[in-house]
C-alpha positions in Angstrom: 1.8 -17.2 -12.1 0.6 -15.5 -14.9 1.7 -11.9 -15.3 -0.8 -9.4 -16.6 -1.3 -6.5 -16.2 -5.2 -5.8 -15.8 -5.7 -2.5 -13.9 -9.0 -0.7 -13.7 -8.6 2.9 -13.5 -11.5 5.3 -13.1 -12.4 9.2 -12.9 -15.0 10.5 -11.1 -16.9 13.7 -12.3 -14.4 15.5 -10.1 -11.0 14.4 -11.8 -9.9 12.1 -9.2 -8.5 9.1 -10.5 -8.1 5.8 -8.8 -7.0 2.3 -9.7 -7.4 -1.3 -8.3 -6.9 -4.6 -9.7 -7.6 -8.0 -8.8 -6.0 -10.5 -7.8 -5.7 -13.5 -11.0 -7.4 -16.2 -9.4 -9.2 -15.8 -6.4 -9.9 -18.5 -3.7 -13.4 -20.3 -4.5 -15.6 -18.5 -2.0 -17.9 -21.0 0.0 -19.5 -18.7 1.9 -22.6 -17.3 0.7 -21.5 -14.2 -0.8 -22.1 -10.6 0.7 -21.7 -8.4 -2.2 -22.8 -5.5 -0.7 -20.3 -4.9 1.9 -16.3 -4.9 1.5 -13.3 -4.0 3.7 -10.3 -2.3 3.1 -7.0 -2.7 4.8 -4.3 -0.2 4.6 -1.0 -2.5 4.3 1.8 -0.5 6.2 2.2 -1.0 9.6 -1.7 -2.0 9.4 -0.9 -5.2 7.1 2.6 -5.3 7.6 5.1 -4.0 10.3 7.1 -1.6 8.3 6.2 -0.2 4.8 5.9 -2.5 2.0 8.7 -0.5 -0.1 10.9 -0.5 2.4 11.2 -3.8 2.2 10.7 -4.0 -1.7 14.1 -2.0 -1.5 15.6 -4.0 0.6 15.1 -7.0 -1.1 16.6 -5.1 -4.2 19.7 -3.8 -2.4 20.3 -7.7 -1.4 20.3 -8.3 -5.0 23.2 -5.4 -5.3 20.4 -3.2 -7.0 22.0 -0.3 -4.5 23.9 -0.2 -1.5 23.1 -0.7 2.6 24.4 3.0 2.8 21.2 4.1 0.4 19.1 2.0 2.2 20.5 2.9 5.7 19.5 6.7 4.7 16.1 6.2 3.2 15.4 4.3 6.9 16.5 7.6 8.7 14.9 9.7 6.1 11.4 7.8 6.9 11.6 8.0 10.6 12.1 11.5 10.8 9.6 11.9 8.0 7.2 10.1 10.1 8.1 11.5 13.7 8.2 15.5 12.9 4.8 14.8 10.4 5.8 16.9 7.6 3.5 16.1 5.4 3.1 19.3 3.8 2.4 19.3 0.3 6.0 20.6 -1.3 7.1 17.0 0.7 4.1 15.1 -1.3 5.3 16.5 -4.4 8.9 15.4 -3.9 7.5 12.1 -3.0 5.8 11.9 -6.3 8.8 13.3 -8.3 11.0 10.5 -7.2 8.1 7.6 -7.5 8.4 8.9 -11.2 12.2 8.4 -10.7 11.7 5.1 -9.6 9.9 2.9 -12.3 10.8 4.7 -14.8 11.7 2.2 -17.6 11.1 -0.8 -15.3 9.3 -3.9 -16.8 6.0 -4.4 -15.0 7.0 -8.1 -15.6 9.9 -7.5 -14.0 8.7 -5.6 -10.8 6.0 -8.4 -10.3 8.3 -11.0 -10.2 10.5 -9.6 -8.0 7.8 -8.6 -5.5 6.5 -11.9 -5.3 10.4 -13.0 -4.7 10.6 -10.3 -1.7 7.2 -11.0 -0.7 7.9 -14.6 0.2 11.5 -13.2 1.9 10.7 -10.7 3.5 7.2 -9.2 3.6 5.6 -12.5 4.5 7.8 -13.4 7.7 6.0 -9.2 8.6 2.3 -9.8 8.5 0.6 -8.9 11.6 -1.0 -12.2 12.7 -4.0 -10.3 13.7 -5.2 -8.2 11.2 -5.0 -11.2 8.7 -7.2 -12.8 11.1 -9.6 -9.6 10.9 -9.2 -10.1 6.7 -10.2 -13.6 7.1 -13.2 -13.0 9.3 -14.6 -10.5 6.4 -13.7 -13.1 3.2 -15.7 -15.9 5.8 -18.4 -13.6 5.7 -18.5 -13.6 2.1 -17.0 -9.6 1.8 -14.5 -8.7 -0.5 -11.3 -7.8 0.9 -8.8 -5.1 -1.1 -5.8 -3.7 0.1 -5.0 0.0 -0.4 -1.6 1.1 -0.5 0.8 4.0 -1.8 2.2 1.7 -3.7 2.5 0.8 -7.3 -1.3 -1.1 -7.9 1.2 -3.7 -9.1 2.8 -4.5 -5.9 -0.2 -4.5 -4.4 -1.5 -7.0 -6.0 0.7 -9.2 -5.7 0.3 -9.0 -1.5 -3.1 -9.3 -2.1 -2.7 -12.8 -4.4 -0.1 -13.9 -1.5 -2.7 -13.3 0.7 -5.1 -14.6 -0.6 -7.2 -11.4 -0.9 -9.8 -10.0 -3.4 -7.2 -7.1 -5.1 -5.3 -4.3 -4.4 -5.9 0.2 -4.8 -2.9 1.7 -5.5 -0.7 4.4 -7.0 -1.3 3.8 -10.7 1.9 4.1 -13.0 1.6 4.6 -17.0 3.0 1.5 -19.1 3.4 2.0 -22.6 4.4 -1.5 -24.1 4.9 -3.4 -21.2 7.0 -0.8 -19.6 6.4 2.1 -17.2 6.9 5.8 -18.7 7.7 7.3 -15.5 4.6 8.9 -15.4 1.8 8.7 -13.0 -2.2 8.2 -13.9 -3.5 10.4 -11.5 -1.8 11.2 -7.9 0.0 9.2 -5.6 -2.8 7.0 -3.4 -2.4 8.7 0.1 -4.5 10.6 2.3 -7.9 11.7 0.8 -7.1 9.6 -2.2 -7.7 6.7 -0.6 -11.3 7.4 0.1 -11.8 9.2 -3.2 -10.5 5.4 -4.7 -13.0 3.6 -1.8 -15.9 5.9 -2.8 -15.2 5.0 -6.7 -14.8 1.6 -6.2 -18.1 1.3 -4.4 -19.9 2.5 -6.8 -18.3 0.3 -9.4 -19.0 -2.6 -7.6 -22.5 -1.5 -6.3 -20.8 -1.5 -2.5 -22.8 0.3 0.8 -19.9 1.8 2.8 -22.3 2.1 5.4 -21.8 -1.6 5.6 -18.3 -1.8 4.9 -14.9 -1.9 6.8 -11.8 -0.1 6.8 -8.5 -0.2 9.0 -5.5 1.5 9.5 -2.9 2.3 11.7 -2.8 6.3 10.5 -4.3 9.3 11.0 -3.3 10.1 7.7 -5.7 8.1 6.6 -8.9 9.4 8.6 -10.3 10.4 5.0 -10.8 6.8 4.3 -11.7 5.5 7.8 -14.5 8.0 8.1 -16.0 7.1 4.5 -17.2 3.8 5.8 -19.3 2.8 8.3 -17.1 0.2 10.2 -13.4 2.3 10.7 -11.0 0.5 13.0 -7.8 1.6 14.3 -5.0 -1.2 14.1 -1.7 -0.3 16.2 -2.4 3.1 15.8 -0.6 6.4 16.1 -1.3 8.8 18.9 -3.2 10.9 16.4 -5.6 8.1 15.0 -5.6 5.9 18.5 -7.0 9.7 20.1 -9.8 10.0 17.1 -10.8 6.9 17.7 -11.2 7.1 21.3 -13.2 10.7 20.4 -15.6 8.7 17.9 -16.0 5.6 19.7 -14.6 3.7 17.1 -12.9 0.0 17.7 -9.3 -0.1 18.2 -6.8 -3.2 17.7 -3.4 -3.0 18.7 -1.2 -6.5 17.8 2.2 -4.8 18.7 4.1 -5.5 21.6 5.0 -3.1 24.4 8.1 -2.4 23.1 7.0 -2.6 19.4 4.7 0.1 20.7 6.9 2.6 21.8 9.4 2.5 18.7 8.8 4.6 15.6 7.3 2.3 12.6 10.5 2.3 10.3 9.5 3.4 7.8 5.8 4.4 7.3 3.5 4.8 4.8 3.3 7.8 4.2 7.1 8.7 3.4 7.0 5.6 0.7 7.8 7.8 -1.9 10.7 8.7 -0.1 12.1 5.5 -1.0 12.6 6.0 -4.2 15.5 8.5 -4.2 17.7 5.7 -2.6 16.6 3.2 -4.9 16.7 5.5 -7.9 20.4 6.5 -6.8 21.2 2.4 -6.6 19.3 1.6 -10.2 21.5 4.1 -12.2 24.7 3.1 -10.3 23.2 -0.7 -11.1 22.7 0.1 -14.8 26.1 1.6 -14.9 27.9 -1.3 -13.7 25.6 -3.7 -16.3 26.5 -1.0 -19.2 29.3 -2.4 -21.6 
């Protein structure tokens, strides 16, 4: 596969900045194409079981990039995280303080390849047969499909190209000759975000959200759910599955019982979390490489 890096990023009039990029060579569509309707799939626990860098960091800490300890902790970090819902803004900023952490002097060659190498471990083996099914139904319809994540547009793309989706929305990171800066463009793509980046895109791509699609398993992202006209819940938490049930709107649920009950380790909304462990394990990594 060809790495590239071709992001779109856009501002609307009121500052909000979003990005998305395809995927490099999408399926030939035989169906006739719809191109006025789309859906959008959140990828944590709605996608995936478990948050997609979660398991990004795992697969780097089986590559000694840091140790089970780190990970061990960012695990109990993002349960609690997600089972007390502090979501409160100083906990956002963090997040985004130690996202800068994180890539900051990575390759974006380097963090493609090595998500399509934990992809194919470990993310794949995690796709909720079902809502691939629901992804399929809407690319057999001739819609778009575009995953929206937290995390770097980079990783989700390259989900989306496993997938055989159309592209990915994400958290956009500066590169400055083929490396990231350790800056963001914009903010981190959670909560209202998310439909801010929906919103832009569909007027990009000359999409009704009437007519379009959008699941996820959060009520942290009801911003998003309620700017389209087709929101689904998919193995949602008691927040989003009670919403739903107040708006009418369809719910899926592909978890077993006892998948049910647990607390998604980790969740979406902590992903930023993440980064302190890995950050702590890619300076002890460096040190070790250093001569």
């Amino acid at each position: 596969m060809v790495r590239t890096r071709k992001v779109t990023v856009s501002t609307d009039v009121h500052g909000h900045t979003a990005g998305w990029s395809e995927t490099p060579a999408a399926p030939p569509a035989t169906p006739t194409p719809d191109p006025g309707a789309a859906a959008f799939f959140d990828v944590d626990n709605t996608m995936m079981q478990g948050a997609s860098i979660y398991w990004f960091a795992r697969g780097l800490a089986a590559r000694n990039y840091f140790t089970s300890g780190d990970l061990a902790r960012f695990a109990w970090q993002q349960a609690k995280f997600r089972l007390l819902a502090t979501e409160h803004a100083g906990d956002m900023s963090q997040a985004k303080e130690a996202a800068l952490a994180f890539i900051h002097g990575w390759r974006v060659d380097d963090v493609e390849r090595l998500a399509e190498e934990i992809f194919d471990e470990l993310m794949a083996p995690r796709i909720w047969a079902g809502t691939r099914k629901l992804a399929q139904r809407h690319l057999d319809a001739g819609q778009r499909v575009w995953l929206v994540s937290a995390a770097p547009v980079e990783i989700g793309r390259v989900i989306a190209t496993r997938l055989g989706l159309t592209g990915a929305i994400g958290t956009v990171a500066e590169v400055v000759d083929g490396a990231y800066t350790g800056r963001l463009v914009g903010d981190l793509m959670h909560g209202p975000a998310k439909a801010e980046a929906v919103r832009q895109l569909a007027a990009v791509e000359g999409l009704d959200l009437t007519r379009c699609a959008a699941y996820s398993d959060s009520a942290n992202d009801l911003p998003m759910l309620s700017t389209v006209g087709h929101p689904v819940a998919v193995n949602p938490d008691s927040t989003l599955l009670r919403r739903a049930r107040e708006h009418g709107w369809e719910v899926r649920d592909f978890r077993t019982g006892r998948r049910a009950a647990k607390i998604a380790v980790p969740s979406t909304a902590a992903a930023g979390l993440v980064a302190g462990a890995v950050t702590a394990g890619l300076a002890l990594h460096r040190r070790r490489r250093t001569p």
